[in-house]
C-alpha positions as CSV (number, residue, x, y, z in Angstrom):
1,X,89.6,118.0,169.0
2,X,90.7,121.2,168.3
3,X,89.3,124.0,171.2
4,X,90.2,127.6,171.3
5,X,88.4,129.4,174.0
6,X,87.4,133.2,174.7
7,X,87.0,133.7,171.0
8,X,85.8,136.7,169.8
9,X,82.5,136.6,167.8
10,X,84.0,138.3,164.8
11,X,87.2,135.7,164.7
12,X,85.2,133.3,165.3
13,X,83.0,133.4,162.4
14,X,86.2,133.4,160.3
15,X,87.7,130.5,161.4
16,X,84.5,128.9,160.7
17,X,84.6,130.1,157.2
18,X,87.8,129.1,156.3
19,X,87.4,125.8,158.0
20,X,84.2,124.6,156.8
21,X,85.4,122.4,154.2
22,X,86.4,119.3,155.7
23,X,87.6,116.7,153.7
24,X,85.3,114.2,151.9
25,X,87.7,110.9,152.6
26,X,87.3,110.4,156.0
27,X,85.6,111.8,159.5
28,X,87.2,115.4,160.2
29,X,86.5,118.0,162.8
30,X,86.8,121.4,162.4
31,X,87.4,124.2,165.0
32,X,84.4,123.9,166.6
33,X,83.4,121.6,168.8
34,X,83.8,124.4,172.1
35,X,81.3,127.2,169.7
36,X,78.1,126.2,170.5
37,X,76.2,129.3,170.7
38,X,73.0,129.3,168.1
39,X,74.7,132.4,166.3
40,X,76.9,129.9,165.0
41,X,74.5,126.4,164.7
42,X,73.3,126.3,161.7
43,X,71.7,123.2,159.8
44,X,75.0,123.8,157.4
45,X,77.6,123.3,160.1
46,X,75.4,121.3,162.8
47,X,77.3,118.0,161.6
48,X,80.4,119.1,163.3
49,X,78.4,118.4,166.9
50,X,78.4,115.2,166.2
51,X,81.8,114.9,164.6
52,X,83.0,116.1,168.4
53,X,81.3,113.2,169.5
54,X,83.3,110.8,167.3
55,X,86.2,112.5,168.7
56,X,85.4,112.2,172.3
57,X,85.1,108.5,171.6
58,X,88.7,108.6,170.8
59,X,89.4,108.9,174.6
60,X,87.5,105.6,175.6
61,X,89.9,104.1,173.2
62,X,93.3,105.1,174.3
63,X,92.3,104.3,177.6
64,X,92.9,100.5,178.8
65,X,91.9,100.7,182.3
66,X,90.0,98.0,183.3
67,X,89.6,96.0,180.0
68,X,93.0,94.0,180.3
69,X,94.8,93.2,183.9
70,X,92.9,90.7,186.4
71,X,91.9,88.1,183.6
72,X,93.6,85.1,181.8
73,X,95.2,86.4,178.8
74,X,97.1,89.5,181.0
75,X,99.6,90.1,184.0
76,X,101.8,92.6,185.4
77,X,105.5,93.1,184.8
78,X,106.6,92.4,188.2
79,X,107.8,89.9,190.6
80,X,105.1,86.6,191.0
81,X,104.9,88.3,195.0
82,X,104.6,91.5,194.3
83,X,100.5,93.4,194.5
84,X,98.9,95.3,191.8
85,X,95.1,95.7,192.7
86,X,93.6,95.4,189.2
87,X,95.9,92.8,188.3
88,X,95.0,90.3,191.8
89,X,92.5,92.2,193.4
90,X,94.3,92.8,196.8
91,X,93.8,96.1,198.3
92,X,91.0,97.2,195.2
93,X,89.4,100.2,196.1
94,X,87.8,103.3,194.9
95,X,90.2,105.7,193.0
96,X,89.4,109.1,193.3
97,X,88.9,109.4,189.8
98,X,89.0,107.1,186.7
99,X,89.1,107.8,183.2
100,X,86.9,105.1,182.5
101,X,84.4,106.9,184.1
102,X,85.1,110.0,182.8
103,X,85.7,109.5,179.2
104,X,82.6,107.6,178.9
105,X,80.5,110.2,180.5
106,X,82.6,112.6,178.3
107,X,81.2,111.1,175.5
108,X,77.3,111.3,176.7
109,X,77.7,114.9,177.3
110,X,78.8,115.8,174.2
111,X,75.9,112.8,172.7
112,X,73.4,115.0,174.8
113,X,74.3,118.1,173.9
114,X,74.3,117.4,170.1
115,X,70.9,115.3,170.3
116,X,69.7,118.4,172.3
117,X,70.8,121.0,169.6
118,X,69.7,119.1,166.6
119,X,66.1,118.7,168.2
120,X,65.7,122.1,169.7
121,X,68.3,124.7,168.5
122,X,68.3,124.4,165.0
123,X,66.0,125.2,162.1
124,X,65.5,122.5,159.8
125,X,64.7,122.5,156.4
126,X,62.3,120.2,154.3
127,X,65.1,119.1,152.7
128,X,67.5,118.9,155.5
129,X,65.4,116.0,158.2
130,X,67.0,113.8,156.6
131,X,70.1,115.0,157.8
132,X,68.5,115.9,161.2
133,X,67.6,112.2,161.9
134,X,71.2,110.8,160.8
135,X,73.1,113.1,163.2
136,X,70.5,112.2,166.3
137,X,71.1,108.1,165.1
138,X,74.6,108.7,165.1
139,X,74.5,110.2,168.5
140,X,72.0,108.0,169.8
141,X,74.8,104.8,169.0
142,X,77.6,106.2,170.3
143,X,76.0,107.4,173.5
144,X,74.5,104.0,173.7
145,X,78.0,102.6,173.1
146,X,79.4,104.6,176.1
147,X,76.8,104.0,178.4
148,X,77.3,100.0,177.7
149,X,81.1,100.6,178.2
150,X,79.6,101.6,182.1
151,X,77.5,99.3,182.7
152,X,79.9,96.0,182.1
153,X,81.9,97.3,184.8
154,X,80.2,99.8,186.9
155,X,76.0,97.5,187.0
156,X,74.0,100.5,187.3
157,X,75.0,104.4,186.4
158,X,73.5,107.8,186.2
159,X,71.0,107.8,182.8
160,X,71.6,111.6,182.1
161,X,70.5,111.9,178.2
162,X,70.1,115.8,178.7
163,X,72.6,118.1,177.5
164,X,74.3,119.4,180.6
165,X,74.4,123.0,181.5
166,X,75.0,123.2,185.4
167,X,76.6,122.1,188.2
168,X,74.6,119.7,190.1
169,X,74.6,116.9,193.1
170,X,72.0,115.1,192.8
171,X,72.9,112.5,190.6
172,X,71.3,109.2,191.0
173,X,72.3,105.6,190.0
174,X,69.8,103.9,188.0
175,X,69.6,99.8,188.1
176,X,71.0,97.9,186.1
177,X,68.3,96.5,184.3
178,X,67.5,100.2,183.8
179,X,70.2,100.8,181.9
180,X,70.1,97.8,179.7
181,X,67.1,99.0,178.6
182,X,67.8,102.4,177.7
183,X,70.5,101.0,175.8
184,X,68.5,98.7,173.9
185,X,66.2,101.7,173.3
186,X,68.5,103.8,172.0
187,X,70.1,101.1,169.5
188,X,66.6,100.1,168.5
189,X,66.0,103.8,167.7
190,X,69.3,104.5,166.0
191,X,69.6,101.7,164.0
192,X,66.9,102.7,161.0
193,X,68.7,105.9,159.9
194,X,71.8,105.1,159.9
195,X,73.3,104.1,156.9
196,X,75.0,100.6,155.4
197,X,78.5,102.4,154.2
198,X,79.2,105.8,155.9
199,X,81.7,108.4,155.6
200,X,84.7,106.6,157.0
201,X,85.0,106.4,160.7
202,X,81.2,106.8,161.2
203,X,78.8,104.3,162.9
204,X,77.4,102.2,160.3
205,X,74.5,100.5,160.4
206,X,76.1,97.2,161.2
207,X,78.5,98.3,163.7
208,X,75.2,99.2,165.4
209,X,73.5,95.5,164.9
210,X,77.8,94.3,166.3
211,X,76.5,96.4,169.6
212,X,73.4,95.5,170.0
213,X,74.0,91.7,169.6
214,X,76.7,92.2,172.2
215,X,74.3,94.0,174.5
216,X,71.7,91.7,174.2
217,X,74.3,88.9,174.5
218,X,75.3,90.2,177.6
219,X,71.8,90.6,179.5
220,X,71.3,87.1,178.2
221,X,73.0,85.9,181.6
222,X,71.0,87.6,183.5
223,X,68.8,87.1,186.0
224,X,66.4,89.6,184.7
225,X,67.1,88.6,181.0
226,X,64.3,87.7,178.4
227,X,64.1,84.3,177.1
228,X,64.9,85.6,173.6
229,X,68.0,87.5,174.2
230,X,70.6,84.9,172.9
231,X,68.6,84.1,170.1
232,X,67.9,88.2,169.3
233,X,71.9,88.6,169.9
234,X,72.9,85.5,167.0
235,X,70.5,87.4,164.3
236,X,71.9,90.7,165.2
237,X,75.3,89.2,165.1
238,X,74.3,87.6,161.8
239,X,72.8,91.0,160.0
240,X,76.1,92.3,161.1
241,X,78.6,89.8,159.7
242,X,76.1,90.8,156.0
243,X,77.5,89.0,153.2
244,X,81.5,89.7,154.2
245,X,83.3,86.9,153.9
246,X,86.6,87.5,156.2
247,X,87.9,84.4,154.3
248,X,88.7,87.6,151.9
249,X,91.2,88.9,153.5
250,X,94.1,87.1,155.5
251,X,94.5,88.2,158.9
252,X,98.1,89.7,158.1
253,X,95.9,91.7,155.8
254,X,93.0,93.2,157.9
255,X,96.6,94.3,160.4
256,X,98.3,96.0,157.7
257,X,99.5,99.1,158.6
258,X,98.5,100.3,155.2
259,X,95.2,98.6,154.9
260,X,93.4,99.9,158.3
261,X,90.2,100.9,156.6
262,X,89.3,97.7,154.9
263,X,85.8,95.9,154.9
264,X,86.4,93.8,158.5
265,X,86.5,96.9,159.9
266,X,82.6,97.2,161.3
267,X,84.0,100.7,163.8
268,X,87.2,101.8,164.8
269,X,88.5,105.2,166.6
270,X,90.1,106.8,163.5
271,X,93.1,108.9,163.5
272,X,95.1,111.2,161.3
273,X,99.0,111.5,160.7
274,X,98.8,115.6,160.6
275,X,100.3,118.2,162.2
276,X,97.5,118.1,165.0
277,X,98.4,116.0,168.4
278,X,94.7,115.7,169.3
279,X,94.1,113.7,165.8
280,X,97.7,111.7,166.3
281,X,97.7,110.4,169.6
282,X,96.7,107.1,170.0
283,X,98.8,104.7,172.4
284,X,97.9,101.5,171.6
285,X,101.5,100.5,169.9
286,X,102.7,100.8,173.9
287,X,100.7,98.1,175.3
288,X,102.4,95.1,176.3
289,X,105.5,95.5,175.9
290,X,108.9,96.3,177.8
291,X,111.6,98.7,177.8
292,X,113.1,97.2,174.7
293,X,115.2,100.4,174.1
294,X,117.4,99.6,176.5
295,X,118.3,96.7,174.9
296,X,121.9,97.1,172.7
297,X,121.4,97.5,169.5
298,X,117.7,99.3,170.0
299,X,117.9,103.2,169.7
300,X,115.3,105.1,171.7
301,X,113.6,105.8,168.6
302,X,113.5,102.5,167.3
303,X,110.5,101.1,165.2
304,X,108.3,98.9,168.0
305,X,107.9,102.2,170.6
306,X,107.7,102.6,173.8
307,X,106.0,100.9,176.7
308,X,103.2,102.5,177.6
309,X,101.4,100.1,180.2
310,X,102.6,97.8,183.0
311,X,101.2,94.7,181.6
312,X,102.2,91.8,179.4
313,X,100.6,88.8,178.1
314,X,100.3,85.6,180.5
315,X,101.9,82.7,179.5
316,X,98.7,80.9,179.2
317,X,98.5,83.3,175.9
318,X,101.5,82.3,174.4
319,X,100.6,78.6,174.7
320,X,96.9,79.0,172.4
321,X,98.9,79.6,168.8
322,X,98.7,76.0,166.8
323,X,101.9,76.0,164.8
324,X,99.9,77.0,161.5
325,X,98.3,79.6,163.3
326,X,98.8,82.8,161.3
327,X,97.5,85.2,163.4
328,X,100.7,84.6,166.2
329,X,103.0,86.4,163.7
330,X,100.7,88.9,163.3
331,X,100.3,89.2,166.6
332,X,103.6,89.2,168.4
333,X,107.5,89.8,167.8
334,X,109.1,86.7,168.1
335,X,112.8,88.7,167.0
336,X,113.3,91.7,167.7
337,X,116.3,93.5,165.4
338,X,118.6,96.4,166.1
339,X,118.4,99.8,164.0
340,X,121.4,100.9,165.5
341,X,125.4,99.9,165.8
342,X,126.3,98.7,169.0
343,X,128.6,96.5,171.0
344,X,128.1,93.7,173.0
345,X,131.3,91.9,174.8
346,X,133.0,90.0,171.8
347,X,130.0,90.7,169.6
348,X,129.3,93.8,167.1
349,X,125.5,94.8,166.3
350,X,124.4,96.0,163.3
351,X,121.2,97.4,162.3
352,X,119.5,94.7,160.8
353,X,121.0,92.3,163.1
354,X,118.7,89.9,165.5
355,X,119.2,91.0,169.5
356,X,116.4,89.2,170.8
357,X,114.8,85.7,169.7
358,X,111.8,84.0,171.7
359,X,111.6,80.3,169.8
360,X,107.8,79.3,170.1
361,X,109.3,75.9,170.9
362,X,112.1,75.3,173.5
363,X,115.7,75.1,172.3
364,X,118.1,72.1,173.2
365,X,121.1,73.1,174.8
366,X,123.3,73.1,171.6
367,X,121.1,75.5,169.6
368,X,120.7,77.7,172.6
369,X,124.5,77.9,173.0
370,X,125.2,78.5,169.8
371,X,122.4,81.6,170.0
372,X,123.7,82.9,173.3
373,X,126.7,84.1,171.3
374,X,125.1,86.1,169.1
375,X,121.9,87.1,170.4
376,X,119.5,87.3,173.6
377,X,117.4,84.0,174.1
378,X,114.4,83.5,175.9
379,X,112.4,80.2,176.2
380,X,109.0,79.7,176.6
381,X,109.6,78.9,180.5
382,X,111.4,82.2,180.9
383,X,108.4,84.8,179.9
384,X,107.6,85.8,183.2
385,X,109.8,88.0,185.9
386,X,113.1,86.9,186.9
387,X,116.6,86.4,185.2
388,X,117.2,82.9,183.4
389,X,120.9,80.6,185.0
390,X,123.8,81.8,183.0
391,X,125.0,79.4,180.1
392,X,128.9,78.6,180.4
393,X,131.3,80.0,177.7
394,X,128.5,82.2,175.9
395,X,128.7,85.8,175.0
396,X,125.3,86.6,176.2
397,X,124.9,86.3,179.9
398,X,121.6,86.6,181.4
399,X,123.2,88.0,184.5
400,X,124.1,91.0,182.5
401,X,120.9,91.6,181.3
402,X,119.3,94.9,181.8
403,X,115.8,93.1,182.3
404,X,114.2,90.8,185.0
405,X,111.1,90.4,182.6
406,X,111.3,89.3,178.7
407,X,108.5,88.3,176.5
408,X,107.8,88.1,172.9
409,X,105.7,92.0,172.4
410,X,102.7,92.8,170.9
411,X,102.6,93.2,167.2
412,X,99.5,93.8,165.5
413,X,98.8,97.0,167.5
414,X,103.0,98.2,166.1
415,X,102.7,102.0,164.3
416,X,104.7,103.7,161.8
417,X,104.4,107.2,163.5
418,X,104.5,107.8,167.4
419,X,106.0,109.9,170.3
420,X,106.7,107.3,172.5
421,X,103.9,105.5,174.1
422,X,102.1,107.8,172.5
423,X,101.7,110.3,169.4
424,X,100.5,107.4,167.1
425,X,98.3,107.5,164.2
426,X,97.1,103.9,163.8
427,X,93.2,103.5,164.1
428,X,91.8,101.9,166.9
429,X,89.6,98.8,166.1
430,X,86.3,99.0,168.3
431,X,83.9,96.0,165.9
432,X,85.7,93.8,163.3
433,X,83.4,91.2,161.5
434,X,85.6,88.2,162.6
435,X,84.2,89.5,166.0
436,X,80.7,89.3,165.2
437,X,81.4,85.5,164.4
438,X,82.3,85.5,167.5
439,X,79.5,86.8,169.1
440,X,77.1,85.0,167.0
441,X,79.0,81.4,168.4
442,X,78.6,82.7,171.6
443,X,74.7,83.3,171.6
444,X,73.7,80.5,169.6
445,X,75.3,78.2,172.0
446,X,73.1,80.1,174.4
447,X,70.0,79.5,172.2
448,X,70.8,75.8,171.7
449,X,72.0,75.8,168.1
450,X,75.6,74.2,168.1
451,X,75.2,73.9,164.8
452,X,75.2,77.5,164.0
453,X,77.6,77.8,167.1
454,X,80.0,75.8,165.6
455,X,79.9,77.5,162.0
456,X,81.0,80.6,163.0
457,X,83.6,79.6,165.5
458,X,85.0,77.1,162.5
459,X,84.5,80.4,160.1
460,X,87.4,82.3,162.5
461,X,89.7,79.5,162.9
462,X,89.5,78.5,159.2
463,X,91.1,82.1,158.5
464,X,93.8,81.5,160.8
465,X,94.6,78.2,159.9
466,X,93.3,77.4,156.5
467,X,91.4,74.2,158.5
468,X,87.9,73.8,157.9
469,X,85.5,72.3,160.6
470,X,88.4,72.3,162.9
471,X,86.1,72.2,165.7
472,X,83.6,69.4,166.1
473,X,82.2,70.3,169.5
474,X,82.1,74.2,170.9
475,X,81.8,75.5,174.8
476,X,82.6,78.1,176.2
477,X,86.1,77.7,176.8
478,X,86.9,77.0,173.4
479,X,84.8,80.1,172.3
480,X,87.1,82.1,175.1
481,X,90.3,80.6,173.9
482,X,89.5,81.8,169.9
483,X,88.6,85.2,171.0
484,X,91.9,85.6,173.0
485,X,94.1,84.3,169.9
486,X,91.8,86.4,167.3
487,X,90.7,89.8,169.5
488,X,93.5,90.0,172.2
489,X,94.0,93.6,173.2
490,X,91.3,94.6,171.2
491,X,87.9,93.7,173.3
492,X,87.9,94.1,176.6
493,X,88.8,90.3,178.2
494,X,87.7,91.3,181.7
495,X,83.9,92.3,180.3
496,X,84.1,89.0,178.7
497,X,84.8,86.4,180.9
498,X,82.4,88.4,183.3
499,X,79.6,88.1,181.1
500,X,80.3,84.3,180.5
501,X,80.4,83.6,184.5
502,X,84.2,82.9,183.8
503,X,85.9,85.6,185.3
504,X,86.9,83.7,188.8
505,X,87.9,80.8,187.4
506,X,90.5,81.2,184.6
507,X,92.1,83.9,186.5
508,X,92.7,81.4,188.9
509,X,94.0,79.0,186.7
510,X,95.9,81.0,183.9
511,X,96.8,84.4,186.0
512,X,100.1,84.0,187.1
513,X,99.8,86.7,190.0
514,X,96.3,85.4,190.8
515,X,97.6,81.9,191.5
516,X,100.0,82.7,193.8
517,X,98.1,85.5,195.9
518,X,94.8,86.6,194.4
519,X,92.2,87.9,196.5
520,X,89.2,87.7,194.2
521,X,85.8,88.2,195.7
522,X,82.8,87.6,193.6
523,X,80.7,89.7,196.3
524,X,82.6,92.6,195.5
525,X,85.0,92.5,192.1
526,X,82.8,91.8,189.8
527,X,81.7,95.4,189.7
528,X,84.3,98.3,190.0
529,X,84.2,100.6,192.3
530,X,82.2,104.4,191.3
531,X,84.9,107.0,191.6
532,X,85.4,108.7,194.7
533,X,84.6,111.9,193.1
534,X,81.3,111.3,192.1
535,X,80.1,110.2,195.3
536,X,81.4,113.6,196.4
537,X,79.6,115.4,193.9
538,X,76.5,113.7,194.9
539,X,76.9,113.0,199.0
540,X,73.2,112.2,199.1
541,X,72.2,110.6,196.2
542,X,75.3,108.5,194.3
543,X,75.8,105.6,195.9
544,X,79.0,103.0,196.1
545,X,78.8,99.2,195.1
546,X,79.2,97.0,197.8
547,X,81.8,96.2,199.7
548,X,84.1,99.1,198.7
């Protein structure tokens, strides 16, 4: 998003002239998103209100708080002793702030105040309501979508749908149920005018029917759930899946840098290799990974980035991929290769050159010699922190490594332009249809269909693996386990295994920190704690969740 503030009326109304023709291809927004006066609203330009909401929505997706450390699939860098509060739960409490909080809630402002404008500023023409009822639906979707991003971790929130234009303290928590609702509502409401294939980086029609099966999958658990939700959530999931067959494409394929907007693609954040850092800034090539540059042979500027988080993937993760499992080189660097000249005891790098090999399956002690002297190894044993025994008479010694963690990084996320851990122009993917699928497994199991349970789950794995009716029998686990090889680092894993009551127990059996010192409390961290701030803001009204 582009803001200029304290603009003048005058050069204001030219930038607008000269900047009012966005381009056709793909989502855009102008310099405008700050001028919201009604000299400027027209029903010409109104659009660009809800194109700042698009925008907003880029924030949710560059932050990864909450979505990733304290489940099965993720740990912390660190020693197997050391505390991180997310990651094991000791010590969790209430930050003063949290961008979870706030870029949601960003988003519903800006939802608001767009819905608001479009139904009270502006003057609509006859031929224009059309227009009018697309831009609420589109508002009305992501607003939902934010407001569901709340509730999976917060239970109940603050239900503000006006636009806001003070400074108040008297904001109130609704229940959860509450807000369920309203997002049901609004979904239900959006749904009919919005369209099948949008602009790109728009919310289709489908995306929609993604987020509503996924809502009313969720409720499904609950106590206050209706007896039709997991049946409600499969056809949803079903309308959205539509006649795409992700057989189409290989999973290699729907990853391709140069393929991003592609027909699996139900919603992603969407952003732009310009000049402009707002539109190139997104961060997930950073995530999970290490400080590789340090490596000899890796420049500073080398292709894989920069890591931009503290976590990596448990080792639990590595051990899901079936050898003809396509997606794990999709999904992770098993070599890592030098793009600079460099010099290591009796051995001279070259770009090109392997510096780091992870084998899938452990090496005997011949081959791993014979690696040592020209490369880093690390077995499947050694992913976690802590420096492997040296190996006699090789060149590579792990004593002289700079690292006390190594682990094969995450690929599918890699970029071709960033700025470190940030500064990247990849999109985001928010709904794929291979995800539906998933869904749609996951709530006909709840409804007591396996058989439609099972033909969806088969219908993921027989992309990865070419295999069809690999599975003959479907639970939850095995629903969990395809999801983490098919949507890792894309869904959020924590929001998952709480909805499926699974939470507690795979931490405790695949979270390496967990195991040895978690302090999980199902009366307490299966909600997250409301920022400090915002109790603040409200001293008489906002109230914590319990036991924080």
């Amino acid at each position: 998003m582009k803001k200029y503030k304290n603009i003048r009326p005058i050069l204001g109304l030219l930038i607008l002239t000269m900047l009012f023709s966005a381009c056709n291809d793909f989502i855009q927004e102008d310099v405008y998103s700050s001028v919201t006066s009604e000299n400027f609203i027209t029903e010409d330009n109104a659009d660009q209100l809800v194109v700042g909401v698009y925008t907003a929505t880029r924030g949710v997706y560059r932050n990864h708080g909450y979505k990733f450390a304290g489940t099965d699939l993720f740990t912390t860098k660190s020693e197997i002793f050391s505390f991180s509060p997310e990651n094991d739960y000791n010590n969790f409490v209430a930050p003063t702030t949290n961008g979870v909080w706030s870029s949601n809630y960003n988003v519903i402002a800006k939802a608001s105040t767009a819905i608001n404008r479009y139904q009270t500023q502006i003057s609509w023409s006859e031929i224009n309501l059309e227009a009018k009822a697309y831009g609420i639906a589109q508002s009305r979707a992501l607003r939902a979508l934010a407001f569901f991003n709340l509730v999976v971790q917060y239970g109940g929130v603050a239900l503000e749908l006006e636009e806001p234009l003070s400074i108040r303290n008297d904001y109130t928590r609704s229940t959860e149920e509450e807000t369920f609702s309203l997002i049901i509502r609004e979904l239900e409401d959006a749904i009919p005018d919005l369209v099948d294939d949008p602009q790109v980086g728009r919310f289709s029609k489908r995306a929609a029917q993604h987020l509503l099966a996924e809502v009313y999958l969720t409720r499904a658990y609950k106590s206050y759930a209706s007896s039709s939700d997991f049946q409600t959530a499969a056809d949803l999931a079903v309308q959205a899946i539509g006649s795409y067959d992700i057989r189409t494409q290989t999973f290699a394929e729907v990853f391709d840098y140069n393929n991003q907007i592609n027909p699996e693609i139900l919603f992603a954040a969407h952003w732009e290799n310009n000049g402009f850092s707002e539109d190139r800034n997104n961060n997930k090539h950073g995530l999970f990974m290490y400080g590789i540059q340090d490596i000899a042979g890796i420049s500073r500027t080398n292709q894989y980035g920069k890591q931009g988080d503290g976590l990596m993937m448990t080792p639990y993760f590595y051990s899901l991929f079936a050898d003809n499992d396509t997606r794990e080189d999709v999904t992770m660097h098993r070599v890592l290769y030098a793009d600079e000249e460099a010099g290591w005891v009796d051995d001279v790098i070259v770009p090109g050159d392997t510096v780091v090999y992870f084998p899938k399956h452990a090496l005997d002690m011949d081959e791993l010699s014979d690696r040592l002297d020209r490369y880093w190894v690390y077995q499947p044993d050694q992913y976690l922190y802590g420096k492997p025994d040296d190996i006699p008479g090789v060149n590579y010694q792990y004593s002289a490594s700079p690292f006390f963690v190594n682990f094969p990084i995450m690929k599918k996320f890699d970029d071709e332009v960033f700025n470190d851990e940030n500064g990247g122009a990849r999109d985001a993917f928010i709904f794929r249809v291979a995800g539906s699928h998933l869904l749609a497994a996951e709530a006909f199991l709840g409804a007591s269909n396996s058989t439609q349970a099972l033909f969806h789950l088969n219908r993921v794995r027989e992309r990865a693996t070419g295999e069809v009716d690999h599975y003959s029998a479907i639970d939850l686990d095995t629903i969990l386990e395809e999801r983490a090889m098919e949507l890792a680092g894309e869904t959020n894993r924590w929001a998952t295994l709480k909805r499926m009551g699974k939470l507690e127990e795979r931490i405790k059996m695949y979270n390496p920190h967990v195991i040895d010192h978690g302090a999980f409390d199902a009366a307490k961290h299966l909600l997250r704690p409301i920022p400090i701030r915002e109790l603040e803001l409200s001293p008489s009204t906002m109230t914590q969740n319990p036991n924080y």
